[in-house]
N, C-alpha and C positions, 0 to 999 in steps of 0.2 A: 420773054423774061418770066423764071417761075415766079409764084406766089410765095407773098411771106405770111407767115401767122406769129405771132407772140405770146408767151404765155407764161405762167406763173405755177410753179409746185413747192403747196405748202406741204411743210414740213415738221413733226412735235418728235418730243422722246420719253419714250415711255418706260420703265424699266428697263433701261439703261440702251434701250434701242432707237436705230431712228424709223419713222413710220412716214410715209410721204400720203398724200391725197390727190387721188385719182376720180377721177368723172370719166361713168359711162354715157357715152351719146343717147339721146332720146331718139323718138318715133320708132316707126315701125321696122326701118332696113334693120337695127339695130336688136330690136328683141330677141332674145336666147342667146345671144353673142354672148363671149365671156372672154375665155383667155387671148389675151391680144390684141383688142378690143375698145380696153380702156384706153384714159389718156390724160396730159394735164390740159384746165381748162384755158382754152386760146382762140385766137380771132385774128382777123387781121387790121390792119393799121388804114386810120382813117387819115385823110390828108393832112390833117390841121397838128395831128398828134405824133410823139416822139414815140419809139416802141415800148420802151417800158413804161410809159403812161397810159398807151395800146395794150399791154398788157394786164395793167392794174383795171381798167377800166374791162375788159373783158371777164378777169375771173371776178370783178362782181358782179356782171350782168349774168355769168354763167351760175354763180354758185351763192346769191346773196351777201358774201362775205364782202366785204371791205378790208381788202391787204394792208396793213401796214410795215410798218419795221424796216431794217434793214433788208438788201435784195441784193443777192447775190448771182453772179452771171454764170450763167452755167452752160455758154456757149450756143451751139445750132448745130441742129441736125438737120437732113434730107430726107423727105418720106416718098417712099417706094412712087408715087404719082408725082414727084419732080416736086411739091413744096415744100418748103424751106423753113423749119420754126427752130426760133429764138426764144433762149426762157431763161428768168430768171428763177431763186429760189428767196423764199423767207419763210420764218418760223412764226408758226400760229398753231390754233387748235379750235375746233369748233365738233359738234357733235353731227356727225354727219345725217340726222335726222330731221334737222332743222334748215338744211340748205335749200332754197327754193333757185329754180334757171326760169332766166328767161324764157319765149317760147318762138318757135315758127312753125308756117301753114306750109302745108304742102297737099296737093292732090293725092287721097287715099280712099280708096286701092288705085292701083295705076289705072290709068284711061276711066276713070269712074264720071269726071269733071265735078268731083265732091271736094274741095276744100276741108281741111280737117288740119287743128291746131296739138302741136307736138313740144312738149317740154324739150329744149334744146339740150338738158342734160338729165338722163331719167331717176339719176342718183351719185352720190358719192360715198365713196369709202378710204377708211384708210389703212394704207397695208405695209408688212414689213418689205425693208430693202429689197431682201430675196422674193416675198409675195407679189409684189411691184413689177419684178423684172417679168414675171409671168402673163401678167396682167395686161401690162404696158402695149400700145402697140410697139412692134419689134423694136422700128427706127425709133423708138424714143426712148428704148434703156437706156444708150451710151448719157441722156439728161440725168438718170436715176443717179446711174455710177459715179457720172459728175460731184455730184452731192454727196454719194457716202465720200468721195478723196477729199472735198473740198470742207466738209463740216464734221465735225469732234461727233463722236457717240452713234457711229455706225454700228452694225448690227455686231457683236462681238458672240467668237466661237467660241 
């Protein structure tokens, strides 16, 4: 059975655009990564919890924020390794300088038997529709797209 993950891409509008919020992954596999890379912040679902309360509780553990507001479904997609995320959307705004992630340990450098603690998301930003799609890993534009169809005040030509 694959894996599920859940997860939450907020959303503000800024001159008359809409701007979503992406996290890049921390530690070191991740360094110099850029386009593709990114992603919305997501986890998976703990026994006790329903997904989108799995999800709410993730992108605060990921991004210090506390989601609230409406939430909107913006489906599920498949990523290229067979897991399965689910996400919804809500509109917020926060200053991406201020977000703080949770962390995990992982052995670094490989075979060193050094334990060494890694911000689980090493920052956020937030980028236009089109910057996004860039951004995004691949499997996860069709969530982006989601959003500009389903919310007023996508990127306009």
């Amino acid at each position: 059975m694959p894996k599920v993950s859940v997860g939450l891409l907020m959303y503000r509008r800024r001159s008359g655009r809409l701007e979503v919020l992406l996290a890049h992954p921390g530690g070191p596999l991740f360094a110099g990564k850029d386009a593709g890379f990114w992603t919305i912040p997501k986890g998976e679902i703990e026994e006790v919890e329903g997904e989108l309360e799995a999800a709410r509780r993730e992108f605060e553990e990921e991004t210090g924020v506390r989601p609230e507001g409406a939430f909107i479904p913006l489906g599920s997609i498949t990523q290229r390794g067979g897991k399965i995320v689910r996400a919804w959307a809500f509109e917020g705004d926060r200053d991406p300088g201020t977000v703080r992630s949770n962390t995990f340990r992982m052995e670094w450098p490989p075979r060193s038997g050094k334990l060494q603690e890694f911000a689980e998301i090493d920052r956020v930003e937030f980028f236009s529709i089109e910057e996004a799609k860039k951004k995004i890993n691949p499997a996860q534009v069709p969530l982006v797209e989601a959003l500009e169809r389903l919310v007023p005040g996508g990127d306009l030509v």
